[in-house]
C-alpha positions in Angstrom: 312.3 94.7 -129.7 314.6 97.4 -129.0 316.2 97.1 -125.6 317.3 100.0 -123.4 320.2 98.6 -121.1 320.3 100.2 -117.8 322.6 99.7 -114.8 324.4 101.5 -111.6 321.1 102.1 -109.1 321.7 101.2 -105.5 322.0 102.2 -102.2 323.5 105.4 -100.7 323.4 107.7 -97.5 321.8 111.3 -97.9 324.8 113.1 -99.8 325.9 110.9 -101.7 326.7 110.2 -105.0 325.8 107.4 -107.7 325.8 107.3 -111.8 323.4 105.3 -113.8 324.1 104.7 -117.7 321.8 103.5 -120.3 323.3 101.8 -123.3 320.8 101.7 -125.9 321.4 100.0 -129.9 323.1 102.7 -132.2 320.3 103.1 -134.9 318.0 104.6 -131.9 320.5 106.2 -129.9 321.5 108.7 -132.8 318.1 109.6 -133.7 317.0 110.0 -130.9 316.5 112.2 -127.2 317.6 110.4 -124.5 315.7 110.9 -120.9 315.9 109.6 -117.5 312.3 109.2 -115.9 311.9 108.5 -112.5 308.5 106.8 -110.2 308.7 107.1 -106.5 306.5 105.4 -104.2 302.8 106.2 -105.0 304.0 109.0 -107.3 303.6 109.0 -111.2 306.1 108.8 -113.5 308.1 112.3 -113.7 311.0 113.8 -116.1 314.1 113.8 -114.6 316.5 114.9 -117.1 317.2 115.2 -121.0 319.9 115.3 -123.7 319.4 115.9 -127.1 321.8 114.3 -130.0 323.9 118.0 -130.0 324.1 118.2 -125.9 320.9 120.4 -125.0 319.8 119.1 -121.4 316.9 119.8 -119.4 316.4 119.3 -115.7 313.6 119.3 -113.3 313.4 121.9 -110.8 314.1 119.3 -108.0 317.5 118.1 -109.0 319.0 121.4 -110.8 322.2 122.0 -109.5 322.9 118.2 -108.1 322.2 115.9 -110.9 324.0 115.6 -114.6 322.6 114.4 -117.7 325.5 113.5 -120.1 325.5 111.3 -123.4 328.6 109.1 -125.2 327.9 109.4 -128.8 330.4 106.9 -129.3 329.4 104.1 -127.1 325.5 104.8 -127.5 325.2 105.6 -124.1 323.5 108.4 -121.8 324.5 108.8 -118.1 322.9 110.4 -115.3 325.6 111.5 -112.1 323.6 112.1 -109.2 325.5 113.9 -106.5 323.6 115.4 -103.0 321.5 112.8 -103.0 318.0 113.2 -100.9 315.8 110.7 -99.2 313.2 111.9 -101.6 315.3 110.9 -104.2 314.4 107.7 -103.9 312.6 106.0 -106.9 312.8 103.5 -109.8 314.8 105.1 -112.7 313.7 104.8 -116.0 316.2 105.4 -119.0 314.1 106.7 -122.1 314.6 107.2 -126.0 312.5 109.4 -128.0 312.2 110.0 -131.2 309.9 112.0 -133.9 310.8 109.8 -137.3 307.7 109.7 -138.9 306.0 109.5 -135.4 306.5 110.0 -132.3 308.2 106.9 -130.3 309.1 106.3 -127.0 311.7 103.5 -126.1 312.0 102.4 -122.0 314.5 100.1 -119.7 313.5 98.0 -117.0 314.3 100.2 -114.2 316.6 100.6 -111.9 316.0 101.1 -108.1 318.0 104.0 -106.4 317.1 104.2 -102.6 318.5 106.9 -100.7 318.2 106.1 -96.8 321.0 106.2 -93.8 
């Protein structure tokens, strides 16, 4: 079972700052795009950011500007810095691998809980 490692959620004041990183195994990791999903409170599941394997990121509308996608080829790893953070930032963050070998397969961490509250 392929395991997605995530870590770095928390709690932080409006405006400020935290980092999440996903280590994921090697043989997915290089194959694949790496995503951070995000599920507030009564909300569905929603794209937060990508990275493909050669550094194209995506961003939804909501967090252009204050959040950074950013992937370690070396150490398998994909990173999200979230800086100006917003009460409505608040959610469970979900790390995600994706790949189109053959079919298309999604891999998922546990979660991690960012609440953003003073």
């Amino acid at each position: 079972q392929v395991q997605l490692v995530e870590s770095g959620g928390g709690l932080v004041q409006p405006g400020g700052s935290l980092r999440l990183s996903c280590a994921a195994p090697g043989s997915i990791f290089s194959i694949s795009v790496m995503g951070w999903y995000r599920q507030g409170p009564g909300k569905q599941r929603e794209l937060v950011a990508a990275i493909t394997g050669v550094g194209t990121t995506n961003y939804a509308d909501s967090v252009k500007g204050r959040f950074t996608i950013s992937r370690d080829n070396a150490k398998n790893t994909v990173y999200l810095q979230m800086n100006s953070l917003k009460p409505e930032d608040t959610a469970v963050y979900y790390c995600n691998a994706r790949h189109s070998i053959l079919v298309v397969t999604n891999y998922w961490g546990q979660g991690t809980q960012v609440t953003v509250s003073s």
